[in-house]
Structures are given as structure tokens and as C-alpha cells.
C-alpha positions as CSV (number, residue, x, y, z in Angstrom):
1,X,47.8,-30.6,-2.7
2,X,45.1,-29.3,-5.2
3,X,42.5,-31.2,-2.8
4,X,43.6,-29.6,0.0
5,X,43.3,-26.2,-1.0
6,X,40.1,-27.0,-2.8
7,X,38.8,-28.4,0.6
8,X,40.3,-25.1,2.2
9,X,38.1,-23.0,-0.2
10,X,34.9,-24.6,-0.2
11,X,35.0,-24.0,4.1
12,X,35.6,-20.2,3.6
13,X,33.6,-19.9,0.4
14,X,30.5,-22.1,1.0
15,X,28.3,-23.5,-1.1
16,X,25.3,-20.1,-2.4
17,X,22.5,-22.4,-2.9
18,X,21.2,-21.5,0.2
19,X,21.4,-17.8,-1.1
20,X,18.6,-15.9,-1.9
21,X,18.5,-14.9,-6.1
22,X,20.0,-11.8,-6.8
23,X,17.6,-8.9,-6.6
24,X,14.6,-11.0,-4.5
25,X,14.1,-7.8,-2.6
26,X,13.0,-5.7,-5.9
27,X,11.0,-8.8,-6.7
28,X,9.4,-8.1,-2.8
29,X,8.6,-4.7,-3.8
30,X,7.3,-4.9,-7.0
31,X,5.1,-7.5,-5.3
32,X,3.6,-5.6,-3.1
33,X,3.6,-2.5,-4.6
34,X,1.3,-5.1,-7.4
35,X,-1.0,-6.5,-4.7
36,X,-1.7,-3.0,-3.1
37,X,-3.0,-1.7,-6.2
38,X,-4.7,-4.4,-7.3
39,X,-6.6,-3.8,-3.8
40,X,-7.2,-0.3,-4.2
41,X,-8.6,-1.3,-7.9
42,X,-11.1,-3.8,-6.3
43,X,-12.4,-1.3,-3.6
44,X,-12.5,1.4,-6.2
45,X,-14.7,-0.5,-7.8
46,X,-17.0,-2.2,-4.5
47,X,-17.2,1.9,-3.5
48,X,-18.7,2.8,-7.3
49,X,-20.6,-0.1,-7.7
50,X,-22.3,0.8,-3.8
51,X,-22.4,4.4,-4.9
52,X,-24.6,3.3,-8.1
53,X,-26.8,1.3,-5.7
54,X,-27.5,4.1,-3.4
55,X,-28.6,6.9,-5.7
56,X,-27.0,8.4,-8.8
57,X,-26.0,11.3,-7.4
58,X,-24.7,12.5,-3.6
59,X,-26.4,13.8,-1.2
60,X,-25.2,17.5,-1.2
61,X,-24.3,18.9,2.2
62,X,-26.6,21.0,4.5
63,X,-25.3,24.3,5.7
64,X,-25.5,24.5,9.0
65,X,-27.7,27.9,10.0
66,X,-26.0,30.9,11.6
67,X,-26.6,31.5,15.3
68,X,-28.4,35.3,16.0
69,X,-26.3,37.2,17.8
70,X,-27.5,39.7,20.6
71,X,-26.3,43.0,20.2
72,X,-25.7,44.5,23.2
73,X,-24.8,47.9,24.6
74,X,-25.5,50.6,22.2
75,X,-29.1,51.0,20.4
């Protein structure tokens, strides 16, 4: 009878091998969250290191000149 309900249990209950490990979706995130900023690290770097190539310091911005304007009417 033992056998029996043992057979019984291991249908309902089956075997968790299969089963992923106990918090495997954390271990996902931390992952990624890992690889993303080890990316960001490497092009941080590619983007200073091109930067340094270029010229020490950045090209300031040109203002852009203001348009006349034509009175009109009154003199």
C-alpha cells in the first residue's frame, strides 16, 4: 500500500528537476542590469577617448544673428 500511494504522489507531485532555481529571474536582472552598464562604461569611454582625439576642448556654439525688423507705420 505504501507503493501505491508513493506512486500516487510522485504523478501529482512530479519530479522539480526540470524547475528553474529559486530566484533565476533576479539572477536575469542583475544580469542585465550588469551588462548594460558595463556597455554604457565602454562607450563612456570610446566617446572620451574620440573627444581627446578631436580637440581638447568643444567647439562653443554660434549664436545665430537677429533678423532686422522693419518698423512700420509711425516715424
Amino acid at each position: 500500500m505504501n507503493e501505491k500511494i508513493r506512486e500516487k504522489a510522485d504523478r501529482v507531485f512530479p519530479n522539480q528537476n526540470d524547475r528553474h532555481e529559486k530566484g533565476s529571474a533576479m539572477t536575469l536582472i542583475r544580469q542585465a542590469t550588469e551588462a548594460q552598464r558595463a556597455k554604457s562604461a565602454r562607450l563612456r569611454a570610446e566617446r572620451i577617448a574620440r573627444d581627446d582625439e578631436a580637440g581638447a576642448a568643444p567647439a562653443e556654439p554660434v549664436k545665430a544673428k537677429r533678423a532686422k525688423t522693419v518698423r512700420r507705420g509711425r516715424s
